[in-house]
N, C-alpha and C positions, 0 to 999 in steps of 0.2 A: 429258800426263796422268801422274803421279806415280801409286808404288801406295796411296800415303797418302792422295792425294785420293778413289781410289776406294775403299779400308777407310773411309773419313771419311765419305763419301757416298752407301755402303751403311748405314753404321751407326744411320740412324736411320729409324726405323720410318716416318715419313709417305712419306719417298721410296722407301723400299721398295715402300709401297704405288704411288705413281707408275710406280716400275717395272712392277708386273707389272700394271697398268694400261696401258701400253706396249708391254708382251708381246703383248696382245689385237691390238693397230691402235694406227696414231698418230691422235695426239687433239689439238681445240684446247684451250687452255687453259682454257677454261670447261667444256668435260668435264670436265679434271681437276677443278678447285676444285668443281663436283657431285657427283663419282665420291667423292672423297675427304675430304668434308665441312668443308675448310679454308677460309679467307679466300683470296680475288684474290691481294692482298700475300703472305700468306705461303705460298699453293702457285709463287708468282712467285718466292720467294729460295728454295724448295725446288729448283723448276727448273732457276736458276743455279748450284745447287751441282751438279747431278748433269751440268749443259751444261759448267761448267768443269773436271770431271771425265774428261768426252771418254763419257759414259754415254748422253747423249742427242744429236739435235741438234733443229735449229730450224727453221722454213722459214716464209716470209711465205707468206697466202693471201687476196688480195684485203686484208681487215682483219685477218683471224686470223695468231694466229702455231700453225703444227700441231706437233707434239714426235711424236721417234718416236726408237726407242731405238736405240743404233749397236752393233751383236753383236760389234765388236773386243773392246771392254774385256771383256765377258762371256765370251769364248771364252779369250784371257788369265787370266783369274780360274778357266776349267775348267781349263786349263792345270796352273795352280799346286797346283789340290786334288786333280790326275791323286792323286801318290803317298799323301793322305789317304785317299782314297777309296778305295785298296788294302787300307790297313791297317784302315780301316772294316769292309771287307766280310770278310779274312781275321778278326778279333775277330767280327764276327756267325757268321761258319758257324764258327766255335771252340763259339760259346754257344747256337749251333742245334744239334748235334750235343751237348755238353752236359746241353740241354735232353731231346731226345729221349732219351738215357741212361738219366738220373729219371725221366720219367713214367711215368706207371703203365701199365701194360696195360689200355687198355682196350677190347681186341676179350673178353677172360673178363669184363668188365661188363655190356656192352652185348650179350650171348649170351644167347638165349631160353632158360630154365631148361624143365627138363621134367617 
């Protein structure tokens, strides 16, 4: 798995949905293509990109094939956003603190007049 295949194969919005359809429990592929209002075919070449991805895998079940998602490449991917997620949250309590600055007082609003 490449990290290109898995930016490639997050990036579009139907397999996203398959993902977090996968989050829930593994599903046979007719879940999916129910869940997700797509065609057989194209929830099947959805599938292949996120299976050669290394995002999902596959398993026979009698006739079904079940998909269910593999938490390596997703733990990887938390990985990488560990030091975003830093600067994220240090920029939000910047702009909470900010925030609280400006706003107005309003415990002398919200004070029963006499």
């Amino acid at each position: 798995m490449s990290d290109a295949a898995l930016w490639t194969a997050l990036a579009d919005p139907h397999r996203r949905a398959i993902v977090a359809l996968l989050l829930e429990r593994p599903r046979p592929v007719g879940e999916i293509v129910e869940a997700c209002g797509l065609s057989q075919p194209s929830t099947s070449k959805h599938l292949k990109v996120l299976r050669e991805a290394g995002l999902v895998r596959v398993r026979q079940d009698a006739q079904r094939r079940v998909y269910a998602l593999d938490p390596a490449p997703i733990a990887e991917l938390d990985a990488w956003l560990t030091p975003y997620r830093k600067l994220w949250n240090t920029s939000l309590d910047v702009l909470g603190s900010r925030l609280d600055e400006t706003a107005p007082d309003t415990r002398e609003e919200t004070a029963p007049k006499d």
